[in-house]
N, C-alpha and C positions, 0 to 999 in steps of 0.2 A: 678682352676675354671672350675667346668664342669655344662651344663646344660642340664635338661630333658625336651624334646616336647612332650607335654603330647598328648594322643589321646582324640577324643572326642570321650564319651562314648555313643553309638546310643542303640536304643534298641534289635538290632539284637545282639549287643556284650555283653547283659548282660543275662547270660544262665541262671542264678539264683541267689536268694539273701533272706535271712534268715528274712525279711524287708520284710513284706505284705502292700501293696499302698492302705492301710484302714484307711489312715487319715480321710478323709468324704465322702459324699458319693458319685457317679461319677455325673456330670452335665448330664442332661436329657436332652436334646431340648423342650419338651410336658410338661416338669414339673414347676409349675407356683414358683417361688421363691419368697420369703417375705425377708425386708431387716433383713442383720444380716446372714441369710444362707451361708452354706459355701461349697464347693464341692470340685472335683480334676476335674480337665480338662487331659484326658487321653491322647492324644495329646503332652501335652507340659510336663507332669507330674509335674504338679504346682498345688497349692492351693489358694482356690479364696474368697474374701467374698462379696454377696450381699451388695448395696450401694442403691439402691433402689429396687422398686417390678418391675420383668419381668416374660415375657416367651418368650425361644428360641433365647435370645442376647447372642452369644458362649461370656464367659468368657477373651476371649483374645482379641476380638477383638474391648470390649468398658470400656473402662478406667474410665466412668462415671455410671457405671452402677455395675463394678467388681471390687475390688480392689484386686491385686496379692501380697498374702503374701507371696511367697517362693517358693521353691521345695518342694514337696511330702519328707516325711520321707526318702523313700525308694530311692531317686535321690537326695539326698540332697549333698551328696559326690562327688557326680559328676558333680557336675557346677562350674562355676567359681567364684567364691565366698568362702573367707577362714572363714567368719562368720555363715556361715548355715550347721548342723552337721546332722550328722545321728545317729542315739540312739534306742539301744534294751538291755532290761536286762541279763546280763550274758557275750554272748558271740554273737557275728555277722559275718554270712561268704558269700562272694557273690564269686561265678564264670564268669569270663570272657573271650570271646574269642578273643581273643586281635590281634592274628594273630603277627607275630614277634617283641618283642620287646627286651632290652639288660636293664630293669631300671623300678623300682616301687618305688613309697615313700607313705610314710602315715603322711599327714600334719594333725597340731591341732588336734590330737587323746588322748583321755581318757582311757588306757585301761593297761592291763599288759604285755601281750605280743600278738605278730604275728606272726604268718606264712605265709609263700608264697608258692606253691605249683606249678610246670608248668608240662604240661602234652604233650605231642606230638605224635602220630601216636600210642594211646592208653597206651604210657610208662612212665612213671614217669621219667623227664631229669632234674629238677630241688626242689629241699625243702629246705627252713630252715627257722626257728624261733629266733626273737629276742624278746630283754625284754626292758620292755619301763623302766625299770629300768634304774638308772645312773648306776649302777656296773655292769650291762647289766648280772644281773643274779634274780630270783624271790628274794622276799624277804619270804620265805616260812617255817625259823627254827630260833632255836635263834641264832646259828653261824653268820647266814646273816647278822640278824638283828642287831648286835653287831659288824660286821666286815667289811660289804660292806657296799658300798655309797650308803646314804638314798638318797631318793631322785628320781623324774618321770619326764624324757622327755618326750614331747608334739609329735615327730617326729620321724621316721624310715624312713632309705635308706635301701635299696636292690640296690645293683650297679653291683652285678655281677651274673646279670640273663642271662642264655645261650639264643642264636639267633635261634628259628625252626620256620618254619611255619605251617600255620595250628594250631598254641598251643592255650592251654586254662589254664588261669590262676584262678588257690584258693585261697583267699587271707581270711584267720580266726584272727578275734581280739578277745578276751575272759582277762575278768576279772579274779582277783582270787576271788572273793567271787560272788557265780550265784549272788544274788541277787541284785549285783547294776549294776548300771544302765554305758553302753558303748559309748561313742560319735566319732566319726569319723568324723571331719572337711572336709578331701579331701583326696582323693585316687588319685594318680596319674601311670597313668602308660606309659610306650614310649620308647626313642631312646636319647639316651646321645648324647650329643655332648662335646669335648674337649677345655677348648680353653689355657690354660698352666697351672703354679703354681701362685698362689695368693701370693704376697708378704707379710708379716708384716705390719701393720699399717693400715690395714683393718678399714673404719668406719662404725661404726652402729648405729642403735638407732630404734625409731619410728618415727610417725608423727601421732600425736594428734590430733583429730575432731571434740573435746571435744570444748561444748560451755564454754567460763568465762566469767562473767561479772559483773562491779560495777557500780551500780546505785549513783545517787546524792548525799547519804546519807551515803554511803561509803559501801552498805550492798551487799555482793559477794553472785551471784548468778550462780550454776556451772549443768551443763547439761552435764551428762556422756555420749558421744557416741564410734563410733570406732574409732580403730586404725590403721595404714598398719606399716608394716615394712621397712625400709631402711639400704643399703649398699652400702656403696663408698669403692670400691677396685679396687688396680693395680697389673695388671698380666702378668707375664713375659710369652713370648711365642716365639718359634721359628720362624725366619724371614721368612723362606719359608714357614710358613703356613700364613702369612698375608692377602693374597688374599683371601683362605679357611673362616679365621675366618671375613673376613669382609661381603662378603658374606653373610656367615650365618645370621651373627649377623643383616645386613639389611633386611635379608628376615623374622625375625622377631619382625619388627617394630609393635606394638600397639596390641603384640600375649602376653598371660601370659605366662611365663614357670618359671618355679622351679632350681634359680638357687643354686647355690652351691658350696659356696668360701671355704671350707676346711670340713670335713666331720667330724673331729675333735670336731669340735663347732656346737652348733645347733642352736646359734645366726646367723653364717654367711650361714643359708639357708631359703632364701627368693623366696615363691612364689608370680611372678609380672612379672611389663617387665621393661626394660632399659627404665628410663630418658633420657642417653646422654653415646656414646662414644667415646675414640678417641683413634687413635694407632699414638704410635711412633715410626718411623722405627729407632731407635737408632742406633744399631749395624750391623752388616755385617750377624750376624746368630742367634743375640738376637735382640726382641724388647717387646713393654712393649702394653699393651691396658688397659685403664682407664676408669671404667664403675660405674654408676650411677644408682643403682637401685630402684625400688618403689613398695614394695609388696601392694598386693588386701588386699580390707577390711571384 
């Protein structure tokens, strides 16, 4: 079980991105709004729509007046939210300066493959590309198609990103055919932490938000909303790192992070935060810690 503290992504740390913040047009102060209008508040890079007629009520600061649909396209990957993506035809690539990390993942993404790229003191110290392919190769001939596992993961780990400072990260997702369309859920990027191996018998599932309902008459009436993910695992872990991991794991109480019960399955990587955990100091030099997790919607 390892998990990634993701950074939060400012705007000093986003040097560029393939994604122009031309969703609408930018809020004015001077400019007289009819309802139904829609802008970005450059500030918060969110999008807003008129709820009544103004002039000069900033977007963020009246809930009666704006309603806030999201992130901008172009910051959409970057919030904490696994429901809001980012989408450009072909191919999308943003640079960041991340300044030292060891860990990048690409949650709920649409795409064929990535590349990661790090750069440090103008040198190229880290690249590689994967395939969101399940045979983690394109599917590009008829050999492929015939031979590798059909089949697209939703997620990419990079786990073994070198530690520099000063670095700037590339990070390219591309389609194989330009013309459709890319989505990226969340990009994450940061600092692993350890905490042992995940035993067998890992539980998973979701948790449904979805309305049900039967009226008088017997007639089912069903309202599709989101979903989050859930993981119930036990993980074995060295006795003297007990303190370490409790530690940690307290220091991120009601913090989302991306955790990641076997790398193996891409069921058991949930980004959320811990429910509940508890260690058992079992053994003399093994002990176990029981963790309850509840990924974002």
């Amino acid at each position: 079980m390892k998990l990634i503290r993701p950074l939060t992504i400012s705007d000093a740390m986003l040097v560029s991105s393939s994604i122009a913040e031309t969703d609408h047009p930018a809020w004015n102060a001077g400019t007289a709004y009819g309802t139904g209008n829609r802008v970005i508040l450059a500030a918060t890079h969110r999008r807003y729509e008129a709820l009544a007629a103004s002039t000069g009520v900033n977007p963020a600061s009246d809930p009666t007046k704006w309603l806030d649909l999201g992130p901008t396209n172009r910051w959409a990957m970057f919030d904490d939210r696994v429901g809001t993506v980012a989408t450009r035809t072909g191919s999308l690539s943003v640079v960041l300066a991340t300044g030292p990390i060891d860990a990048l993942a690409l949650i709920d993404t649409d795409a064929e493959s990535a590349t990661v790229t790090l750069t440090a003191g103008g040198i190229t110290r880290y690249t590689r590309t994967q395939s969101f392919n399940l045979g983690g190769k394109a599917i590009d001939n008829w050999f492929s198609w015939f031979f590798e596992t059909i089949g697209r993961r939703s997620s990419l780990l990079f786990l073994d990103v070198p530690v520099y400072d000063g670095s700037e990260v590339t990070v390219t997702m591309t389609r194989d055919d330009p013309g459709d369309t890319l989505a990226c859920g969340t990009l994450i990027a940061g600092r692993q932490f350890a905490i042992g191996e995940t035993e067998h018998g890992a539980d998973i599932g979701i948790i449904d938000y979805s309305r049900k309902e039967t009226d008088q008459f017997g007639v089912n009436s069903v309202v599709q909303r989101a979903f989050a993910k859930r993981m119930t695992a036990r993980v074995v872990m060295q006795t003297d790192a007990v303190d370490d991991v409790l530690r940690n794991l307290a220091a991120l109480r009601a913090t989302p992070v991306l955790w990641i019960g076997s790398e193996t399955f891409e069921s058991l990587t949930v980004f959320g935060f811990y429910k509940e955990f508890s260690i058992d100091l079992a053994y003399p030099t093994v002990s176990y810690c029981s963790l309850t997790i509840e990924g974002l919607t």
